[in-house]
C-alpha positions as CSV (number, residue, x, y, z in Angstrom):
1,X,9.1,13.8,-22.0
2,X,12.6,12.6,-22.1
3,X,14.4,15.4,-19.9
4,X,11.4,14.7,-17.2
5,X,12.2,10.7,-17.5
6,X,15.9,12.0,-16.8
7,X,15.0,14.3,-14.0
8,X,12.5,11.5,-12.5
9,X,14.0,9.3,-9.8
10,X,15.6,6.4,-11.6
11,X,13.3,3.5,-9.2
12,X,10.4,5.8,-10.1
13,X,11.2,5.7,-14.1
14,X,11.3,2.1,-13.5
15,X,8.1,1.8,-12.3
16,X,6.8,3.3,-15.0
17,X,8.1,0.5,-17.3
18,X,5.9,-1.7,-14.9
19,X,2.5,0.4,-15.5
20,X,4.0,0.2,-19.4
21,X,3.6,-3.8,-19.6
22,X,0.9,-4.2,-16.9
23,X,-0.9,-1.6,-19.5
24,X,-0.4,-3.8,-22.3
25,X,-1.9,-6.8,-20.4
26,X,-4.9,-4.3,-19.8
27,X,-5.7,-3.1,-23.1
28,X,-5.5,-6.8,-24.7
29,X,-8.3,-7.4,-21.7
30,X,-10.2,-4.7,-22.5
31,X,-10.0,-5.9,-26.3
32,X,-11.8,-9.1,-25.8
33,X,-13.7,-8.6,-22.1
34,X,-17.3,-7.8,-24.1
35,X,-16.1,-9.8,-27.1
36,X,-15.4,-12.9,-24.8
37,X,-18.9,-12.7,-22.7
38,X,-20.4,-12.2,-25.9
39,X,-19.1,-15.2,-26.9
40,X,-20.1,-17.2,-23.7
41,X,-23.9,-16.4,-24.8
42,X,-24.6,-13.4,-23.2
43,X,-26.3,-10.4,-25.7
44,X,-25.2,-6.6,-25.2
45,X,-27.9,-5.4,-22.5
46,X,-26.4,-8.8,-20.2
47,X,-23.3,-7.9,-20.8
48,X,-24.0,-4.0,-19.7
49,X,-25.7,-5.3,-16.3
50,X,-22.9,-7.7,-15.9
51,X,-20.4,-4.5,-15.9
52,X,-22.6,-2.9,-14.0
53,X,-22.6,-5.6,-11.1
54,X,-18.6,-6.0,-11.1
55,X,-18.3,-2.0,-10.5
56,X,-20.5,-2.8,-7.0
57,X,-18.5,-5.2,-6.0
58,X,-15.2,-3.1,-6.4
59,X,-16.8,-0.3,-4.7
60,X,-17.4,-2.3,-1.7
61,X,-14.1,-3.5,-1.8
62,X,-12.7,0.2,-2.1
63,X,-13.7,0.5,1.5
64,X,-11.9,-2.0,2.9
65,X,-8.7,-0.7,1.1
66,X,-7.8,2.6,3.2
67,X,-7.4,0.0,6.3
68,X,-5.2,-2.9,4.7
69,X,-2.9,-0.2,2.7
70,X,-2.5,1.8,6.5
71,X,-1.3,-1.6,8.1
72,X,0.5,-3.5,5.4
73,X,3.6,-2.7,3.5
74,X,1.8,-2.0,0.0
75,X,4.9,-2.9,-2.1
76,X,3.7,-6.6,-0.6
77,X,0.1,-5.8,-1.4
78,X,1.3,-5.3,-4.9
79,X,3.2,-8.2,-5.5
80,X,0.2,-10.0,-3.8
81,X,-1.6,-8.7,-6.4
82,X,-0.2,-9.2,-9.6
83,X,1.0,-12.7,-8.4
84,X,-2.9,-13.8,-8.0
85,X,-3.8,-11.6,-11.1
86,X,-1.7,-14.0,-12.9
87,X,-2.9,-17.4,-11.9
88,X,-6.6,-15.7,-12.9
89,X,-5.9,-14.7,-16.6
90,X,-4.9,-18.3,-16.7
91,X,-8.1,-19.7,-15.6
92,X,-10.0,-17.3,-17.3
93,X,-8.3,-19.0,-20.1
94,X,-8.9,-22.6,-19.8
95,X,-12.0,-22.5,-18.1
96,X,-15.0,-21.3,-20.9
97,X,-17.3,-21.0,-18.4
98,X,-19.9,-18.4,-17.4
99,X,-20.2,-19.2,-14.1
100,X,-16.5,-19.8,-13.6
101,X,-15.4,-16.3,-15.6
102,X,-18.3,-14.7,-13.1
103,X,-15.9,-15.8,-9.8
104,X,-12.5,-14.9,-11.8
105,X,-14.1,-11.5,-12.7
106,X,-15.0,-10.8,-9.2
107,X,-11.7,-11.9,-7.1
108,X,-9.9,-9.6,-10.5
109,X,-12.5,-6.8,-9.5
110,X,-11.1,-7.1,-6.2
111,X,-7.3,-7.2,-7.1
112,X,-7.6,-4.8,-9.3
113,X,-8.4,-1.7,-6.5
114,X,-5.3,-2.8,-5.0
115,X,-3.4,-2.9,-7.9
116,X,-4.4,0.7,-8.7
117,X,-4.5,2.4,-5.2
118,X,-0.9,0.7,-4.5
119,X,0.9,1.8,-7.5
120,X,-0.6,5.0,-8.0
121,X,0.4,6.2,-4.6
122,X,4.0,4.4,-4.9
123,X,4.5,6.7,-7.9
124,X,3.0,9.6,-6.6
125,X,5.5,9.5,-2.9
126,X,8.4,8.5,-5.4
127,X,7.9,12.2,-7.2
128,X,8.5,15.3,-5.5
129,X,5.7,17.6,-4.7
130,X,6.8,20.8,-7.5
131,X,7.0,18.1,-10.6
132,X,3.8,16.5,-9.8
133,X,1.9,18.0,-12.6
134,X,4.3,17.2,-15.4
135,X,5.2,13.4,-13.7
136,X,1.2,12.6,-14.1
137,X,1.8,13.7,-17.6
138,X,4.4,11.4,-18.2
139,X,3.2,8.7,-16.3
140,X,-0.1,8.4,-18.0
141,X,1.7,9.0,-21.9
142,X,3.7,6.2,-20.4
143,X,0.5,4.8,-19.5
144,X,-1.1,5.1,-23.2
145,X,1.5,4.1,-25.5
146,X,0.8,0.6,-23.8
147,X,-2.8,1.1,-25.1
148,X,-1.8,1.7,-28.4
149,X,0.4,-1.2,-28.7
150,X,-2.0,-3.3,-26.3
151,X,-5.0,-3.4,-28.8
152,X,-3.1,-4.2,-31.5
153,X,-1.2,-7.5,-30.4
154,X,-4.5,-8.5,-29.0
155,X,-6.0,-8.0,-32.2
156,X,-3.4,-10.0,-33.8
157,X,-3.6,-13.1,-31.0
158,X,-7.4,-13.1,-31.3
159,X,-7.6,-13.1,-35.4
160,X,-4.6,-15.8,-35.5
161,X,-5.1,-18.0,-32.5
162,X,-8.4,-17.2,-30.4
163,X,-9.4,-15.6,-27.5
164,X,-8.3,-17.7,-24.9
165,X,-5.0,-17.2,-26.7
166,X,-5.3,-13.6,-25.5
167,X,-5.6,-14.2,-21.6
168,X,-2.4,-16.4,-22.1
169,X,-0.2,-13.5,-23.5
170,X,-2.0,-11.1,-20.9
171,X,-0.5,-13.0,-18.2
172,X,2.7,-13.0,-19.6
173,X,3.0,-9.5,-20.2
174,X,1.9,-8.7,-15.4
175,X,4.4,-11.7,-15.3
176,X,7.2,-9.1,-16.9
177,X,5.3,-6.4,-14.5
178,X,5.7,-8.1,-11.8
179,X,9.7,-9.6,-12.1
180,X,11.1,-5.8,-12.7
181,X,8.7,-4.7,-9.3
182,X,10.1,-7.2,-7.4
183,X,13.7,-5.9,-8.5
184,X,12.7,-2.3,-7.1
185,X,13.0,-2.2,-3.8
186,X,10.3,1.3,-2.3
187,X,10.4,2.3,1.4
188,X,7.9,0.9,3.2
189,X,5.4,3.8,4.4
190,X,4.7,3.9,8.2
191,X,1.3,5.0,9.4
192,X,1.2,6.1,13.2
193,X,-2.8,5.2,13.2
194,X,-4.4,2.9,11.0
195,X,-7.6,4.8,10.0
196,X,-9.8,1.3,10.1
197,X,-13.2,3.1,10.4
198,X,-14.9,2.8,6.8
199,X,-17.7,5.0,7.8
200,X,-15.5,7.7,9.7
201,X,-13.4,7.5,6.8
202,X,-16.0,8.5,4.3
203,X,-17.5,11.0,6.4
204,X,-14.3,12.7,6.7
205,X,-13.9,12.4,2.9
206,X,-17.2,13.9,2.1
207,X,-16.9,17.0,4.5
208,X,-14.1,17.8,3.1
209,X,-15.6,20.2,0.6
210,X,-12.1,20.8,-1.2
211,X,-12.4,17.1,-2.6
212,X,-15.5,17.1,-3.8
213,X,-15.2,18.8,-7.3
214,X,-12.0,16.6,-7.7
215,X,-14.4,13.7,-7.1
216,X,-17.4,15.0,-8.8
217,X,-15.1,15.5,-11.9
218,X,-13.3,12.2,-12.1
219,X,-16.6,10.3,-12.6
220,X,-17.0,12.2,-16.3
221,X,-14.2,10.6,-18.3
222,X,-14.9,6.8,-15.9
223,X,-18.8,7.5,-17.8
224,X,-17.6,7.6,-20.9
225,X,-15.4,4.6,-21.3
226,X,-17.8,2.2,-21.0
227,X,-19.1,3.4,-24.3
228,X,-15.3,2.7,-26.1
229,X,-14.7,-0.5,-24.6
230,X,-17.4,-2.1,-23.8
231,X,-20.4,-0.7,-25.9
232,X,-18.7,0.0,-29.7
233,X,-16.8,-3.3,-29.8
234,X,-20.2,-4.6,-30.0
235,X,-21.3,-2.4,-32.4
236,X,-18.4,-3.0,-34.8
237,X,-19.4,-6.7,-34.5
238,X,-23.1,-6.1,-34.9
239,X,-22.6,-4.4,-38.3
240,X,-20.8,-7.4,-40.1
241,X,-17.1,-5.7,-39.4
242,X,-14.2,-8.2,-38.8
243,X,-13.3,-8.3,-35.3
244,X,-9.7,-7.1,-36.2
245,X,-11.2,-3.8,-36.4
246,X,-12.0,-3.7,-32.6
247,X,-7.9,-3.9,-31.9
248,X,-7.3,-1.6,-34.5
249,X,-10.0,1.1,-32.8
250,X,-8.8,0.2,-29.6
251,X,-4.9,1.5,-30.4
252,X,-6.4,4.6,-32.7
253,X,-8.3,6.2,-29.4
254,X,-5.3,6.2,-27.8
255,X,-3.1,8.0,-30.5
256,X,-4.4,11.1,-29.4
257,X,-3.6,11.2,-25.6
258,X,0.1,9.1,-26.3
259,X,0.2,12.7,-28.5
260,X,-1.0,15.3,-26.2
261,X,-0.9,14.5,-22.4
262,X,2.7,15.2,-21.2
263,X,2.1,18.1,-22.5
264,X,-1.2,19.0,-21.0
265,X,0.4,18.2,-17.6
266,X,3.4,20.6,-18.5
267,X,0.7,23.2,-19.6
268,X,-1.6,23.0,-16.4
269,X,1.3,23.8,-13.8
270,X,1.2,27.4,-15.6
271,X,-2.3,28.1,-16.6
272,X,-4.8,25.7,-14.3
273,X,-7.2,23.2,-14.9
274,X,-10.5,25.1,-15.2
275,X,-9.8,25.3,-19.3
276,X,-8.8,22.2,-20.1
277,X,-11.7,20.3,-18.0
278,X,-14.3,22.8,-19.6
279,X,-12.8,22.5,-23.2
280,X,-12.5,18.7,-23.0
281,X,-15.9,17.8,-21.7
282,X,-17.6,19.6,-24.1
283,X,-15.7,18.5,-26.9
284,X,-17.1,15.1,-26.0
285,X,-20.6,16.2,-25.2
286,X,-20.9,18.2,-28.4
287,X,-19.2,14.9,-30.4
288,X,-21.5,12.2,-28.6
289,X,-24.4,14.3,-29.7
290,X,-23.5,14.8,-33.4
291,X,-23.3,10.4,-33.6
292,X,-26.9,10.4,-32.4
293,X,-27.7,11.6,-36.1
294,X,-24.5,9.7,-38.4
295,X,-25.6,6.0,-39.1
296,X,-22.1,4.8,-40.9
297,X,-20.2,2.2,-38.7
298,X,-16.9,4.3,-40.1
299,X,-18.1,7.7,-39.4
300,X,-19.0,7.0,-35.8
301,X,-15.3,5.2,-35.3
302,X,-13.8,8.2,-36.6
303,X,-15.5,10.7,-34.2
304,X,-15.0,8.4,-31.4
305,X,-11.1,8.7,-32.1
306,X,-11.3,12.2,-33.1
307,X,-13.2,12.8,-29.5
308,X,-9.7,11.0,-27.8
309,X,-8.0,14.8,-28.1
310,X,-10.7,16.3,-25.5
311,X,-10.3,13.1,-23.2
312,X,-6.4,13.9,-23.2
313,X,-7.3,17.4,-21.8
314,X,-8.9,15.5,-18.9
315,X,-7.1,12.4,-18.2
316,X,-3.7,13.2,-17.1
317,X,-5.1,16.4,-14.7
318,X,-7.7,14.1,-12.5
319,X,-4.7,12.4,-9.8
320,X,-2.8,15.9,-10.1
321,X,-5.9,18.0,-9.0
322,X,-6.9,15.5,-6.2
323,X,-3.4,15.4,-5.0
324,X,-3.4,19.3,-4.8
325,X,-5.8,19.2,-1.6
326,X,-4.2,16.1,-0.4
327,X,-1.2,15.7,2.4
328,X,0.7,12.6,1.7
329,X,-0.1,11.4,5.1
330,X,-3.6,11.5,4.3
331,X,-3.4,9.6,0.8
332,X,-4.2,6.1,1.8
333,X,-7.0,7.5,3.4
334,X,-8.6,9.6,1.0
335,X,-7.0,8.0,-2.2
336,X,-9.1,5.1,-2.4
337,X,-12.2,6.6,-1.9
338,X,-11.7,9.1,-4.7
339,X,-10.7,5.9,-7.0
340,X,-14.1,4.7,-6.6
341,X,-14.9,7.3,-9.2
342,X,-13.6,4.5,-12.2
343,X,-15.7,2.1,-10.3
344,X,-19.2,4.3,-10.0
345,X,-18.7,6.5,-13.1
346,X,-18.2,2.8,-14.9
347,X,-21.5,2.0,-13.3
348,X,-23.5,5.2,-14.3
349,X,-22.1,4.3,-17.6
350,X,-22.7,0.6,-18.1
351,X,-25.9,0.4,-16.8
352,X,-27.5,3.9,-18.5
353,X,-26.1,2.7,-21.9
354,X,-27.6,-1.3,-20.5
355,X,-30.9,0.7,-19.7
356,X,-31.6,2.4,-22.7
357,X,-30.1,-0.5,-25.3
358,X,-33.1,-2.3,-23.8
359,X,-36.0,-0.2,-24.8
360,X,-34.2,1.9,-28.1
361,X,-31.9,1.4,-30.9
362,X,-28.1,1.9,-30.5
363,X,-27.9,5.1,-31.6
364,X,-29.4,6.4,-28.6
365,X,-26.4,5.4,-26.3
366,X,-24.7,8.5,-28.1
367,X,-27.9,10.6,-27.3
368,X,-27.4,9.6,-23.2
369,X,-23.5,9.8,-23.2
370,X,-24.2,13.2,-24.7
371,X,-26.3,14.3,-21.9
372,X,-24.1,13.0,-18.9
373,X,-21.0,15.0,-20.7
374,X,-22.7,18.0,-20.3
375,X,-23.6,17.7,-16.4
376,X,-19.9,17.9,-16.2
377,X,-19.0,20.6,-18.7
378,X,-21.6,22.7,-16.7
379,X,-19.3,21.2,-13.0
380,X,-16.6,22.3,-15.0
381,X,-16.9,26.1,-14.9
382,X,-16.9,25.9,-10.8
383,X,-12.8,25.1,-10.7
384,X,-10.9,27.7,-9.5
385,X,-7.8,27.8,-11.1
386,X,-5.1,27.7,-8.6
């Protein structure tokens, strides 16, 4: 990892140390997002349908992103972004209200495409085309180790202060984001046309029958986060845990992929994708099933971390295999559309975990996760390594 952060680009290695602390603000989010709504009132199947609702919106919004990125510079868009991502945490944080956190969700639902589709695609043109494999590697291990360290400092602030305490530190942490961005200086990207029709645009996307498996694929590991972040924090609670455990669960999942994925993206430049996606998605279909039948709180946490070392056969491979069929010219185009796979794989998540919590027992979320995994182990077997 260190002699590829050498060989990187020094602006594009310093990027990286902005997805580091904008990860950190992410993961102390994720911490407390069910745990605050929770605490607003709401019980787990609201909270689900809630989730479910936001991912619509940022779908929608996904379609009105290939047209502003083509016509504006997006290192502005960026800025824009984690500028107004800022005042929100804030507000989010002195305001304890459901109908006010509802409207902050929504505009940070909004932002948050931007965010994404901008500085993914800043990193990706900063990279050159034959290290792409082992840079996504590196840039989501970067990427993690904020995770690890996120969960932890949130559980900390939560225990010791409370959760509006959280949102504070959250905003601090984009604030540091945003003040080394503004000290890079990227080249502005120049488009020749301005691909402003969303329907053209999607058409062209789905004819395009080398970006469907990429697509098709992406929505597995987007299905089964929903269950970590949003689901088990209210399990933990729900058994009489302390809500310190939630942080501490949050930074163990992670462990694994800070451990494995640079070297997954080295590994899949020489050997292709097809094993790792079929190995990984099957790892976590097989593991989902076996929690159907173990009742202890502790055994399930333990599987759930132990099922983190077939998510880090997937995660860092999902950009790389999309940018494979992709011409860079072509990425603000395309780019956002395939990102609405964390917004509709989120949503087949949420709301068949909210569906089911509202006629059986928890248990059988794991019973439905396991099913969805294995429609995509079976999608896996159709990649032809390259």
């Amino acid at each position: 990892m260190i002699h590829l952060h050498r060989s990187l680009p020094t602006k594009t290695s310093e990027l990286a140390i902005v997805k580091l602390f904008l990860a950190l603000g992410l993961a102390c989010i994720d911490t407390v997002w069910a745990l605050y709504m929770n605490n607003l009132g709401l019980n787990d199947s609201a909270i689900g349908f809630i989730s479910s609702s936001l991912v619509i919106v940022s779908i929608l919004a996904t379609f009105f992103a290939t047209p502003i990125m083509e016509k504006y510079d997006q290192n502005k868009i960026l800025f824009l972004t984690l500028l107004t991502s800022i005042i929100i945490f804030i507000m989010i944080a002195l305001f304890k209200n459901i109908v006010v956190f509802i409207i902050m969700a929504i505009i940070l639902t909004i932002l948050t495409i931007f965010r994404i589709n901008c500085l993914d695609i800043i990193f990706r043109d900063s990279v050159p085309d034959k290290d792409l494999n082992k840079a996504e590697g590196f840039w989501y291990t970067i990427t993690n180790v904020g995770w690890v360290v996120g969960p932890l400092v949130a559980g900390f602030i939560l225990t010791t202060f409370g959760l509006s305490q959280v949102f504070y530190l959250v905003s601090g942490f984009f604030l540091i984001g945003l003040i080394i961005f503004s000290s890079l200086h990227f080249k502005k990207k120049i488009h020749a046309k301005v691909h402003s029709s969303i329907l053209h645009n999607l058409i062209k996307f789905k004819t395009n029958k080398k970006l469907r498996l990429p697509f098709l694929l992406a929505l597995g590991l987007q299905v089964w986060w929903p269950l970590i972040y949003i689901y088990t924090p209210l399990f933990i609670i729900s058994q009489g845990l302390d809500v310190s455990i939630v942080g501490l669960f949050f930074a163990a999942i992670i462990v694994p992929m800070v451990l494995l994925e640079y070297n997954v993206g080295k590994l899949s430049s020489k050997i292709g994708f097809k094993q790792f996606y079929v190995i990984g998605f099957s790892g976590l279909a097989g593991l989902s099933f076996s929690l159907f039948f173990i009742k202890n709180i502790y055994w399930q946490l333990i599987i759930l971390i132990t099922a983190s070392f077939f998510v880090a056969l997937i995660e860092p491979l999902q950009d790389t295999f999309f940018f494979k069929f992709v011409c860079k010219n072509n990425e603000e185009r395309y780019y956002p559309i395939f990102k609405t796979t964390k917004s509709l794989g989120s949503f087949i998540g949420n709301f068949s975990i909210a569906g089911v919590l509202l006629f059986f027992p928890s248990k059988f979320a794991y019973l439905a996760v396991a099913i969805l995994m294995s429609f995509f182990v079976v999608l896996s077997f159709k990649i032809e390594n390259q």
